[in-house]
Every structure is written in structure tokens, then in C-alpha cells.
NULUMTI-213514 format. One record per residue (C-alpha): residue in three letters; x negated, y, z. Coordinates in steps of 0.02 Angstrom, whole numbers, always signed. Layout:
r: ALA	u: X	v: Y	w: Z
...
% end
This chain:
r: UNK	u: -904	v: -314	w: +479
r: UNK	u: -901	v: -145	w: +584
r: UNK	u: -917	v: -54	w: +410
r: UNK	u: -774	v: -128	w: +329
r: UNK	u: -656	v: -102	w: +477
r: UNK	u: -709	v: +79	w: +486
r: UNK	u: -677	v: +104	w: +323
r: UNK	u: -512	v: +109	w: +333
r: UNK	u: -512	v: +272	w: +420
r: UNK	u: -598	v: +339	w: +300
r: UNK	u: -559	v: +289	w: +128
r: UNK	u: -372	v: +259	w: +67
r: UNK	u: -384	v: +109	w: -29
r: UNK	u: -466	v: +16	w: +92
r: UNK	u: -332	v: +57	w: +229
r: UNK	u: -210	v: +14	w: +91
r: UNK	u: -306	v: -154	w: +54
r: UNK	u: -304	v: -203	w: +228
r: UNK	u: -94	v: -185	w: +264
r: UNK	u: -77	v: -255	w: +112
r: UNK	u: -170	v: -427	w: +163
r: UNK	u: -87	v: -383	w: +357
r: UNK	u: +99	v: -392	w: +286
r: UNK	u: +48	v: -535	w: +167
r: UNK	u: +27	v: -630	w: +340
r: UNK	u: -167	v: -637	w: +378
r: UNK	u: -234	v: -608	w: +544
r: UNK	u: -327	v: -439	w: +582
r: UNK	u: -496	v: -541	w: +558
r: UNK	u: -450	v: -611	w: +400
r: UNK	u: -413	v: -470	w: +308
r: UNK	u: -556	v: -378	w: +364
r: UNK	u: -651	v: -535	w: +289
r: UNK	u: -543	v: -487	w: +133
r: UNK	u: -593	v: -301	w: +134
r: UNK	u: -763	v: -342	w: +163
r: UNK	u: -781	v: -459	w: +6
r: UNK	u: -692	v: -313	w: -105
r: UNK	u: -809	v: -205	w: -46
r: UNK	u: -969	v: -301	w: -112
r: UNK	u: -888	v: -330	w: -263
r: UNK	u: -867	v: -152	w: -275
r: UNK	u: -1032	v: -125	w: -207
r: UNK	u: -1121	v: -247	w: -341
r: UNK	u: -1036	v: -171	w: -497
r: UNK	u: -1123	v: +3	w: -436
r: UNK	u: -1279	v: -78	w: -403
r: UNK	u: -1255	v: -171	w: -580
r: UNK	u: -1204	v: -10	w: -676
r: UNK	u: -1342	v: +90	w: -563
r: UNK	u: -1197	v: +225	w: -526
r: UNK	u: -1131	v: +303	w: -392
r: UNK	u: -973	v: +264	w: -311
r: UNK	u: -825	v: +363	w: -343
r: UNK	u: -681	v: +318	w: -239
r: UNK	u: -565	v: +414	w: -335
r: UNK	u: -622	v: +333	w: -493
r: UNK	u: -587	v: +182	w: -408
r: UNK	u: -409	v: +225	w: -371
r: UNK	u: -383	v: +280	w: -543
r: UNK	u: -427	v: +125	w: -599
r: UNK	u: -291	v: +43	w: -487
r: UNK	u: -172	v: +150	w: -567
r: UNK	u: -217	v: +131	w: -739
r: UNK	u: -216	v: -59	w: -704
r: UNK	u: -52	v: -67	w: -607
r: UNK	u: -121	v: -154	w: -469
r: UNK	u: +13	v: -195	w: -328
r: UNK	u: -113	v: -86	w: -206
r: UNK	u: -64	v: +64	w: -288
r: UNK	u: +137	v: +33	w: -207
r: UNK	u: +33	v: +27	w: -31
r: UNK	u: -73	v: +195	w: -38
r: UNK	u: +39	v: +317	w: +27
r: UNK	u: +101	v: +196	w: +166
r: UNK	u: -80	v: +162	w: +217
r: UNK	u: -112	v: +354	w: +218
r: UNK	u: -17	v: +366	w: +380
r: UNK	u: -47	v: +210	w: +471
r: UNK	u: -222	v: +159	w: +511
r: UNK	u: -182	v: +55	w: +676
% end
């Protein structure tokens, strides 16, 4: 689970993904839990498709799908406590 928590310093959506679940009330280990199962779904679709992964074809895809996510990316660009 180290992976997924550094991942939020390192990749937007996932520091995004992770206040989102915070201010929907889970604890810090439960959304890390969340993060982590995004992750290998994210993961197994690249594995599936045999591609690379392309984080910002990722968060075009939030956009294009209006995912509530998208409303938390520039507030998770600034705090990754």
C-alpha cells in the first residue's frame, strides 16, 4: 500500500482521488484502500489493452466523462498532506 500512498505526490488524480474519499468521511487508511483498488483497475485495463499508461489520457477521460474528480484536481494540486 506504500505505492498508492506515494502516489499522491506524484500524480494529480490520485491526490485528487484520495481528498475526495477524505472529505467524503473515510479514514486515511480507507481511502488509500480506495486509491489502491482504482489503481488496479487502472492497472488491468493497460495490462488488458497491452498499452502504456498515460496519466493525462486518464484525466482526459475524467473530463470528457464529467466525473465529480475533475471539481477536486486543482484543490488536490496544492494539498498533499
Amino acid at each position: 500500500m506504500e505505492w498508492t500512498d506515494q502516489s499522491r505526490r506524484h500524480c494529480q488524480w490520485t491526490n485528487a482521488f484520495y481528498q475526495q474519499q477524505r472529505q467524503a468521511g473515510k479514514s486515511h487508511p480507507k481511502a488509500i484502500r480506495a486509491l489502491a483498488y482504482q489503481g488496479g483497475q487502472i492497472l488491468w485495463r493497460c495490462w488488458q489493452n497491452q498499452t502504456a499508461y498515460d496519466e493525462q489520457q486518464y484525466l482526459d477521460a475524467l473530463r470528457r466523462k464529467k466525473s465529480p474528480l475533475v471539481n477536486y484536481l486543482t484543490i488536490s494540486s496544492i494539498d498533499v498532506s
